[in-house]
C-alpha positions as CSV (number, residue, x, y, z in Angstrom):
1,X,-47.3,-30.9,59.5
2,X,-46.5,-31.5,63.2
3,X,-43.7,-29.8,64.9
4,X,-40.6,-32.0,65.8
5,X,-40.9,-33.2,69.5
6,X,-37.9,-31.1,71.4
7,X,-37.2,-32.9,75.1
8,X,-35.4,-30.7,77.3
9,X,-33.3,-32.1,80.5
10,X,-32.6,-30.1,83.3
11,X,-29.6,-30.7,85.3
12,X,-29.6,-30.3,88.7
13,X,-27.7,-31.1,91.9
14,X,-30.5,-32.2,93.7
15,X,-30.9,-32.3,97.6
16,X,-32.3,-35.3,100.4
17,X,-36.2,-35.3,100.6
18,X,-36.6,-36.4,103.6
19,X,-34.1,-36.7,106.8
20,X,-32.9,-40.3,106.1
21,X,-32.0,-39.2,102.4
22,X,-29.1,-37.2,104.0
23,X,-26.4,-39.7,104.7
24,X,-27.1,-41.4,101.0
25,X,-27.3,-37.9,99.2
26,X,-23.5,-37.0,100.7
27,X,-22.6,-40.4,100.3
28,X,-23.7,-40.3,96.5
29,X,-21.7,-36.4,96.6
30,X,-18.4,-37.2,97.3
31,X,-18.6,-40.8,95.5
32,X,-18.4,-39.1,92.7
33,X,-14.8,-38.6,91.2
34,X,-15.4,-35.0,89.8
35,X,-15.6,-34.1,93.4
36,X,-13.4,-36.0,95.7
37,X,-10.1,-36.5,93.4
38,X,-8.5,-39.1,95.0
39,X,-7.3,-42.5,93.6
40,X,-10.4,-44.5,92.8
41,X,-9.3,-47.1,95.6
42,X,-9.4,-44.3,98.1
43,X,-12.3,-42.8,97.2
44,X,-15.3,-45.2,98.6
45,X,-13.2,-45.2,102.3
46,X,-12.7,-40.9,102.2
47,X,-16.3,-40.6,101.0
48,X,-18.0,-42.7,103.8
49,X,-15.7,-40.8,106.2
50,X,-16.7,-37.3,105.0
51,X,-20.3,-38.3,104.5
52,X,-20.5,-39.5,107.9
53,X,-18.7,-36.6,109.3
54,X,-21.0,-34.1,107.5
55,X,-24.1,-36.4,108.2
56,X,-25.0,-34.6,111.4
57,X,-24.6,-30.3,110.6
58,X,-26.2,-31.0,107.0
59,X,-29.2,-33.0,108.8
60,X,-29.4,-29.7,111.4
61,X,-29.2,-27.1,107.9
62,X,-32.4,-29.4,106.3
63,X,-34.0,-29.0,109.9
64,X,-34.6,-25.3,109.2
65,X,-36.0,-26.5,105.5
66,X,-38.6,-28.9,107.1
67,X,-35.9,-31.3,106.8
68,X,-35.7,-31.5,103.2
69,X,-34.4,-29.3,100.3
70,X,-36.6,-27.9,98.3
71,X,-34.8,-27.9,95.3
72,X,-36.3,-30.6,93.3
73,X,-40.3,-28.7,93.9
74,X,-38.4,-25.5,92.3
75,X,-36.8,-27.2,89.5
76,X,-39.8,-29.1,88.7
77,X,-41.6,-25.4,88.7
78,X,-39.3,-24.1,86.5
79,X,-39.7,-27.3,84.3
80,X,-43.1,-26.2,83.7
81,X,-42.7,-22.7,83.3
82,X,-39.8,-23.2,80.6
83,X,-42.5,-25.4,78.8
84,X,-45.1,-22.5,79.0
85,X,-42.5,-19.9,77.6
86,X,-41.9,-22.5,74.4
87,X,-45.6,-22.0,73.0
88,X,-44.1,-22.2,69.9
89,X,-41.8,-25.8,70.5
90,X,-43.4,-29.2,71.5
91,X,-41.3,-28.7,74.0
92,X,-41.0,-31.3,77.0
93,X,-38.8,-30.6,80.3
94,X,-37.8,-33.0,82.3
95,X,-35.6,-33.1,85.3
96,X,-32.0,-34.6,86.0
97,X,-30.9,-34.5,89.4
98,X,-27.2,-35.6,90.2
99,X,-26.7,-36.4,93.7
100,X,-30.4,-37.6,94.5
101,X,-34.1,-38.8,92.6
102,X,-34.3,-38.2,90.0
103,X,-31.0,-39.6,88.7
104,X,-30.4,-39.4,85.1
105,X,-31.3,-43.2,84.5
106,X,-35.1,-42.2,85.3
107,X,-35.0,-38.8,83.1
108,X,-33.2,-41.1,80.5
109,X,-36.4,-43.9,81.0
110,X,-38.9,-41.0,81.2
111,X,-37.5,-38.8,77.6
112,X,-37.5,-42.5,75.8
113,X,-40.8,-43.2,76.5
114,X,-41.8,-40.0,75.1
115,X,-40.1,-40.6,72.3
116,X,-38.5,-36.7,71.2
117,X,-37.0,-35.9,67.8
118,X,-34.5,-34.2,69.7
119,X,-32.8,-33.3,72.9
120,X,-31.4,-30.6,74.0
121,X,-29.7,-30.7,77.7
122,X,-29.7,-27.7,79.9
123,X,-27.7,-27.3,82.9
124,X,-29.3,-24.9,85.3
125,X,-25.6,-24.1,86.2
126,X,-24.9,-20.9,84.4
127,X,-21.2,-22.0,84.6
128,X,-19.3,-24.5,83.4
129,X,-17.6,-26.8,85.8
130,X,-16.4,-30.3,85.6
131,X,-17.5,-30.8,88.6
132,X,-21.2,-29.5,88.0
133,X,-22.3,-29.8,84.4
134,X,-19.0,-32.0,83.2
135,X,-20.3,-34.9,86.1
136,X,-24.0,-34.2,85.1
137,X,-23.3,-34.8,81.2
138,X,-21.2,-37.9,82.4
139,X,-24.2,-39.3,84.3
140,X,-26.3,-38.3,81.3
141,X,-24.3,-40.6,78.8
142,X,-24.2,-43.5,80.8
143,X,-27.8,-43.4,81.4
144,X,-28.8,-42.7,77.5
145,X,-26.6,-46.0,76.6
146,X,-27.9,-48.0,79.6
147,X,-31.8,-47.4,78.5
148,X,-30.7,-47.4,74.2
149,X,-31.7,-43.9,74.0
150,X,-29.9,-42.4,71.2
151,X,-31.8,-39.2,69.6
152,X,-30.1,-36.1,68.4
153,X,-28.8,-34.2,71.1
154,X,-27.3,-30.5,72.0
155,X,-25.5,-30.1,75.0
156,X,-25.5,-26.7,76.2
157,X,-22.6,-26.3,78.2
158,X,-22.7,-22.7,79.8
159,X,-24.0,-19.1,79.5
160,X,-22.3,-16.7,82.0
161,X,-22.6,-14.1,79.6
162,X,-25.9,-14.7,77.7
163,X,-27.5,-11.4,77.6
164,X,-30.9,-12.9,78.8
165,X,-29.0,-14.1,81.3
166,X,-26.9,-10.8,82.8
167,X,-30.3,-9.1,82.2
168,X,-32.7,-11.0,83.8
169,X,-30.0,-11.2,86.9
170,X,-29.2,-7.4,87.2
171,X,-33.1,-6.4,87.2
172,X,-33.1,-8.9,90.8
173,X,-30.4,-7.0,91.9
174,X,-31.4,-3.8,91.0
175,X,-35.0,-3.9,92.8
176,X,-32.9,-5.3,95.8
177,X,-30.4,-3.3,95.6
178,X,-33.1,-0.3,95.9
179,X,-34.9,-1.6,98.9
180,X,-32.0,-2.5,100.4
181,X,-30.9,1.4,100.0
182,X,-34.4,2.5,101.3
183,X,-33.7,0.8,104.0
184,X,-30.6,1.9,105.3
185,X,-29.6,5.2,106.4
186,X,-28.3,7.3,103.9
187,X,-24.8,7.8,105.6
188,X,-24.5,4.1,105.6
189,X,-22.8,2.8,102.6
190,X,-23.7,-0.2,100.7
191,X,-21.8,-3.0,99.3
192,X,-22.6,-5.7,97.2
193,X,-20.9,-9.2,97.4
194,X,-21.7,-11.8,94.8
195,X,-21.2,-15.1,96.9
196,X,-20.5,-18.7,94.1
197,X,-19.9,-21.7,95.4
198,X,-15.9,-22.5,95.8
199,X,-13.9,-24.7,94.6
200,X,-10.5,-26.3,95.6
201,X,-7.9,-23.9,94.0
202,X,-6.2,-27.2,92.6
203,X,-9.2,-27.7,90.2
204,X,-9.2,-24.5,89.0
205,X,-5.4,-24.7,88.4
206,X,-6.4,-27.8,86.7
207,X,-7.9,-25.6,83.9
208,X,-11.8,-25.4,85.1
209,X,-12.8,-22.3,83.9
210,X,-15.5,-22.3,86.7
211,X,-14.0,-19.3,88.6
212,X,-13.2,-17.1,85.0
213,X,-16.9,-17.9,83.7
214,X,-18.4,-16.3,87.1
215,X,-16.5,-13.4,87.2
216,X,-17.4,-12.9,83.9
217,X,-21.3,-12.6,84.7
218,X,-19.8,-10.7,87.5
219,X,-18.6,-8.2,85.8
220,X,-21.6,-8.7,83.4
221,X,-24.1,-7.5,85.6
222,X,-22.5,-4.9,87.7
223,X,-22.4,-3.2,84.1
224,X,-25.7,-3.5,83.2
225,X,-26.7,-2.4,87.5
226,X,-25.0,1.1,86.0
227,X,-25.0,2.6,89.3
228,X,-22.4,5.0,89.9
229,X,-19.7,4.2,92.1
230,X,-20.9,0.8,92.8
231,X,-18.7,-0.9,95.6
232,X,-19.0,-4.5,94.6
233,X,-16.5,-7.6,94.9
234,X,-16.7,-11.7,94.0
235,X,-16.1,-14.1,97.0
236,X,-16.9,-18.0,97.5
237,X,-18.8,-20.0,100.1
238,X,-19.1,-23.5,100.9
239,X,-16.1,-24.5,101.8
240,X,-16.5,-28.5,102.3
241,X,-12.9,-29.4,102.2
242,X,-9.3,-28.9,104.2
243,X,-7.6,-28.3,100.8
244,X,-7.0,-24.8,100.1
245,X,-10.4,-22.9,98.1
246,X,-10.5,-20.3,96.0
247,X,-11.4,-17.0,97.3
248,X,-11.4,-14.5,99.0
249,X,-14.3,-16.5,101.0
250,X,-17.7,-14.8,101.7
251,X,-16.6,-15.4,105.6
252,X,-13.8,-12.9,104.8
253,X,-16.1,-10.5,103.6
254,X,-18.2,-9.9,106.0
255,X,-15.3,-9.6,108.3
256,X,-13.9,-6.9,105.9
257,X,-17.7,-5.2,105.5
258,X,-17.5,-5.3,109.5
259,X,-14.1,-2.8,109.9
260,X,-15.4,-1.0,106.9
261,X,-18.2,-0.4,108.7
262,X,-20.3,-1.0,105.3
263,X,-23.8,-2.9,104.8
264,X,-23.9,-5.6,102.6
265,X,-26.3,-6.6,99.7
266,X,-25.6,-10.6,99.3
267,X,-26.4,-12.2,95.7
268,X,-25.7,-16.0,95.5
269,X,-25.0,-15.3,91.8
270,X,-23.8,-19.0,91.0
271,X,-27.2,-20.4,92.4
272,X,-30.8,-20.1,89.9
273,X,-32.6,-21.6,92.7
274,X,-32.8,-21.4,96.6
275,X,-31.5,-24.5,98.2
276,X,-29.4,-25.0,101.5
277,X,-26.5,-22.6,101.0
278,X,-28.8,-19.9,99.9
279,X,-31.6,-20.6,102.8
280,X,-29.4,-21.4,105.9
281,X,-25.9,-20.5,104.9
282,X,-26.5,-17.0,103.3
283,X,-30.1,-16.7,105.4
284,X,-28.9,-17.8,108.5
285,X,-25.4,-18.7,108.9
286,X,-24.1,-15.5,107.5
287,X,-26.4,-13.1,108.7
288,X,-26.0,-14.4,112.4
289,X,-21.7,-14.0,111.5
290,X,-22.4,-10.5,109.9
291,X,-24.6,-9.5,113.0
292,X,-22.1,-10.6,115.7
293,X,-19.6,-8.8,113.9
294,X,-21.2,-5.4,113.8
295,X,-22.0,-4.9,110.1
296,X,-24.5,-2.5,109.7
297,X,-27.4,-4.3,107.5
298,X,-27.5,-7.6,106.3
299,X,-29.9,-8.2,103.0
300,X,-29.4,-10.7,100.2
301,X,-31.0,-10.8,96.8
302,X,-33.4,-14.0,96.0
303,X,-32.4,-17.0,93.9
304,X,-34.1,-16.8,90.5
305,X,-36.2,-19.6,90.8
306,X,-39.2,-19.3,88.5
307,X,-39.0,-15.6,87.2
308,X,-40.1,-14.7,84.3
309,X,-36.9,-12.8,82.9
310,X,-34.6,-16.1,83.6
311,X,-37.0,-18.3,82.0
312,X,-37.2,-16.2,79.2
313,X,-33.2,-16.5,78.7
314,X,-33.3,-20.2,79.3
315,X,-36.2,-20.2,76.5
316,X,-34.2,-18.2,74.3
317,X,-31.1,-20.7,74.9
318,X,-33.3,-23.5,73.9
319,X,-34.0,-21.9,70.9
320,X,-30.6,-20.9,70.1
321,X,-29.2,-24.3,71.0
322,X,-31.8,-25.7,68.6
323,X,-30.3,-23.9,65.8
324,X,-27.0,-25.3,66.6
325,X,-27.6,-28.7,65.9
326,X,-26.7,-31.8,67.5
327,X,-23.5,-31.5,69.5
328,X,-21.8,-29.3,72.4
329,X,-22.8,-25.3,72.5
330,X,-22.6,-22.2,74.6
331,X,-24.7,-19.4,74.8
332,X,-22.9,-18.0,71.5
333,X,-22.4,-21.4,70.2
334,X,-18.6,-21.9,70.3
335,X,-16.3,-21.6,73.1
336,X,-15.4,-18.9,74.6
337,X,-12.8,-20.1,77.1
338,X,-9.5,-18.6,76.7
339,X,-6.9,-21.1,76.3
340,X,-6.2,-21.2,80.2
341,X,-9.5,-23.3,80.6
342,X,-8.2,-26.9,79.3
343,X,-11.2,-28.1,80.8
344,X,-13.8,-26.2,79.2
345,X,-15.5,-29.3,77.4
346,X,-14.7,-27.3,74.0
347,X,-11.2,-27.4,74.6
348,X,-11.1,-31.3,75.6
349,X,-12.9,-31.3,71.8
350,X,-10.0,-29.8,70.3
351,X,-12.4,-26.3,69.9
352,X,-10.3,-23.0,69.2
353,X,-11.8,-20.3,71.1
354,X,-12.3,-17.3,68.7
355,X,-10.0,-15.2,70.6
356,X,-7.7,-15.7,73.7
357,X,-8.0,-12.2,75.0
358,X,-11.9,-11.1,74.4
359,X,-14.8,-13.0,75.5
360,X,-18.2,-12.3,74.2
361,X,-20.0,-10.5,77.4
362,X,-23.1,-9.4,77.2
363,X,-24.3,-5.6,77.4
């Protein structure tokens, strides 16, 4: 008997391929109304203003990437290397990029002409956001109806806390963590900031559990590090608007590592693969801040791109998800948002979580 036909999409931001994709990519960016929250008349004035504005230092970030991200080559790797850990699925991935190609109406095109049994879609944003996986599922559902695809489909919506996950991520840190130590003097302490993406504090306010959801695998993987007296903190980059963010920002950090006289370990622990703000912002803008400042070593901990522990928990979430059946899961099925998070997708669905106080976190 042959084995039902599983089609896996990967969400994704997606990033200009060339140097004249910039302007369109930011344009496409803040367009979207998950990202600039303005009224909707506002919004195609503000975003050519911004895009413009931003058109110039984004193009001189890509410079130092061969003017291009390289995003959509390391999705597309990990594509293939999620298929090759599903020997036992007919498993098809295929890749969904948000902001640039592919856009959801070609994955949508590409997954019909296969022709799956099922679907299962897989943000390769371990947390939820509305602004990330919420705009991406949007732009998923639009594109289905448009092309008359309508198969059975799981939406997985998060998994901060999936034990894969927190494991696969801690044994990155760890080996970096170690050579980072080997590295220094031994008089020189290290500390470790894990640097998300921000947000505008008014979206999180808003109920997005985007900032609870990280400090959850946070706190996740510092436990399973288990190194005694770890000094170790949460901060935010990316800053890309003058409302206020949430923080403290990874800017402040380094300032604070700098009179602490303390080296830092960066991990961009909101990122699975390297892209602008891991490559120039962490690699270069950062490091040259953290540098003039004084602070005593500067090393970061690599995206996890293609390795083999991540794509074993993304693997194991397809398989999970599959039991599930059709609908909206996380990484333990349900939600597991407090009630704080109204916009955890579960909540908007009217989804209990199973307790307000604990959270499922992996050990």
């Amino acid at each position: 008997m042959s084995r039902r036909k599983t089609a896996i999409v990967l969400f994704n931001l997606g990033g200009p391929d060339r140097p004249e994709s910039v302007r369109p990519f930011l344009l496409n960016l803040f367009t979207d109304p998950a990202i600039l929250r303005v009224p909707f008349f506002v919004r195609p004035i503000l975003a050519r203003i911004i895009a413009y504005a931003r058109t110039k230092p984004a193009t001189e970030n890509y410079a130092h990437l061969g003017g291009k991200s390289p995003l959509l080559e390391l999705t597309e790797e990990q594509a293939r290397s999620l298929e090759a850990a599903l020997p036992d699925l007919d498993a098809k991935c295929f890749v969904a990029m948000r902001y640039w190609h592919p856009f959801s109406d070609a994955a949508a095109r590409a997954v019909k002409a296969w022709d799956p049994d099922e679907i299962v879609l897989l943000p390769l944003y371990p947390h939820y956001s509305t602004t990330t996986t919420g705009s991406s599922l949007s732009a998923w559902r639009e594109a289905a109806a448009k092309v008359g695809l309508a198969k059975p489909t799981i939406s997985v919506c998060c998994y901060h806390s999936d034990r894969g996950f927190i494991n696969s991520t801690a044994a990155i840190v760890r080996k970096s963590y170690q050579e980072a130590r080997a590295a220094l003097d031994p008089a020189i302490p290290l500390r470790v900031l894990f640097s998300a993406h921000g947000l505008p504090e008014v979206i999180i306010q808003g109920g997005d559990p985007y900032q609870f959801q990280v400090e959850r695998t946070v706190a996740g993987v510092a436990r399973q590090l288990a190194i005694p007296g770890l000094d170790f903190t949460t901060c935010y980059q990316s800053r890309a608007t003058p409302q206020k963010w949430i923080g403290p920002s990874t800017e402040a950090e380094i300032e604070r590592a700098a009179k602490d006289k303390v080296a830092l370990l960066v991990v961009p622990i909101a990122f699975v693969s390297e892209h602008s703000e891991t490559l120039v912002e962490l690699d270069i803008e950062y490091r040259e801040i953290a540098d003039h400042l004084g602070v005593p070593g500067y090393f970061r901990v690599p995206a996890q791109n293609s390795n083999v522990g991540f794509i074993a928990a993304l693997a194991d979430m397809v398989r999970h998800a599959q039991g599930q059946g059709p609908g909206l899961c996380s990484f333990v099925g349900g939600r597991v948002c407090p009630h704080a998070h109204a916009d955890c997708p579960h909540a908007r669905a009217g989804v209990e979580p199973a307790s307000a106080e604990v959270v499922p976190l992996a050990a």
